[in-house]
C-alpha positions in Angstrom: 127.2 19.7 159.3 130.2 17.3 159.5 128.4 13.8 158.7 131.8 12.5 159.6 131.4 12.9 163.3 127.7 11.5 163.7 127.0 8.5 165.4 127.3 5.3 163.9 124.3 4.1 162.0 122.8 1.0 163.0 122.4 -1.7 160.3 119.5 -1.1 157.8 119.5 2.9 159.2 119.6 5.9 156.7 119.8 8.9 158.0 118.9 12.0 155.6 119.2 16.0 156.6 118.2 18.6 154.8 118.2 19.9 152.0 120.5 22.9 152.8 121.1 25.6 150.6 125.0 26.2 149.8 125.5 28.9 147.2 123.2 30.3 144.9 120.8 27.4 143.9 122.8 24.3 144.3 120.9 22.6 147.2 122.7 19.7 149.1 120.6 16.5 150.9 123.0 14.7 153.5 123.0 10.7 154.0 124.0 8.9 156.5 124.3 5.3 157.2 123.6 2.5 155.2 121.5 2.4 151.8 120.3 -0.7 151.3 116.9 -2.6 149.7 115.8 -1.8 152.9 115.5 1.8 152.3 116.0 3.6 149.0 112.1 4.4 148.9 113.3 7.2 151.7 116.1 8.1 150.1 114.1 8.5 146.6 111.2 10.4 148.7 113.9 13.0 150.2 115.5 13.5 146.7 112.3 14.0 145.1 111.3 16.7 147.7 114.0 18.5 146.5 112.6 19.2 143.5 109.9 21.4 144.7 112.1 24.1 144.4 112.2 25.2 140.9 115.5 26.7 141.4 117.2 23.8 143.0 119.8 22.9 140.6 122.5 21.0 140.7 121.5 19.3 143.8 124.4 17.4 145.4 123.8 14.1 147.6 126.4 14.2 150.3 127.4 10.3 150.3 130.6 10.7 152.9 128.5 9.1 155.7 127.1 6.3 153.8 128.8 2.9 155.3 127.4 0.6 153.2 125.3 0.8 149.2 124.5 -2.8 147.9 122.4 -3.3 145.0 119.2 -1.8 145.9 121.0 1.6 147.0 122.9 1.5 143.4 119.2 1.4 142.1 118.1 4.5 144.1 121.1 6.4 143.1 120.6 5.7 139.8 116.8 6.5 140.4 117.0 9.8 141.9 119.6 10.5 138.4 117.0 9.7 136.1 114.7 11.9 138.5 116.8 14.8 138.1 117.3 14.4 134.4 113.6 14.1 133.8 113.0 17.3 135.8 115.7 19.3 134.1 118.3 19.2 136.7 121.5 17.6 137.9 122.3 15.5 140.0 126.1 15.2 141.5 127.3 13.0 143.9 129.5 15.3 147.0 132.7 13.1 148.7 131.7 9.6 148.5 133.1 7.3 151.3 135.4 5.1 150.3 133.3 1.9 150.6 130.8 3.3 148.7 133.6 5.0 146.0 134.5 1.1 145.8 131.1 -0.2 144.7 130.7 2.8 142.3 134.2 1.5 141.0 133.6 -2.1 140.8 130.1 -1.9 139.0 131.5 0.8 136.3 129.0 3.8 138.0 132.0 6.0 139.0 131.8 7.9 135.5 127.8 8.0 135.0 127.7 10.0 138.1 129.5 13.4 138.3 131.2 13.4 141.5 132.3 16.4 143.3 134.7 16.2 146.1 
C-alpha cells in the first residue's frame, strides 16, 4: 500500500492499516495523517495489538504518511518503544516524512529510534 497516494488527512485524523506481514516475522503497522495529543491512545492501541503475535519482531511503524507529530505524538512514539522493549521486541521506524524526520531532528530522537528507509 502506497500511503503516499492516500487522501489527505483532515486535521487531528490518524489513520492506521494493518499490521501486514512483510518477510518472515517483521510485521509493519501503517500511519497516516497527523499524530497529535489528540490521538496517540489509537496509535498506542494499534501498536500494542501487534504484539499478540509472539513472532512479530521487529515491527516497523511506517511514518511516510504522517503530516504532522507534536509533542504528544513524540510521546506515543516513544511509548510504543518502551512497549516493544518491555515485550522483547523492536521497534523501527520505516521512511519518516520529512516533517516528521525534522521534529525527530530538532528534539535529538533521530538516533534513539532505528530508522529504516
Amino acid at each position: 500500500m502506497d500511503l503516499r497516494t492516500a487522501p489527505p488527512a483532515h486535521r487531528h485524523d490518524l489513520h492506521i492499516i494493518g499490521p501486514t506481514a512483510v518477510d518472515g516475522h517483521a510485521v509493519t503497522l501503517y500511519s497516516t495523517g497527523v499524530l497529535d495529543g489528540l490521538n496517540t491512545d489509537q496509535l498506542v492501541a494499534a501498536f500494542r495489538a501487534t504484539l499478540d503475535d509472539p513472532a512479530a519482531d521487529p515491527i516497523d511503524l511506517d511514518i511516510n504518511g504522517l503530516t504532522f507529530l507534536d509533542s504528544g505524538g513524540i510521546r506515543a512514539l516513544l511509548r510504543c518503544r518502551t512497549v516493544a522493549r518491555a515485550a522483547g521486541r523492536h521497534l523501527r521506524l520505516r521512511d519518516p516524512a520529512p516533517p516528521v524526520r525534522q521534529v525527530l531532528a530538532i528534539t535529538g530522537l533521530i538516533g534513539v529510534f532505528d530508522l529504516v528507509e
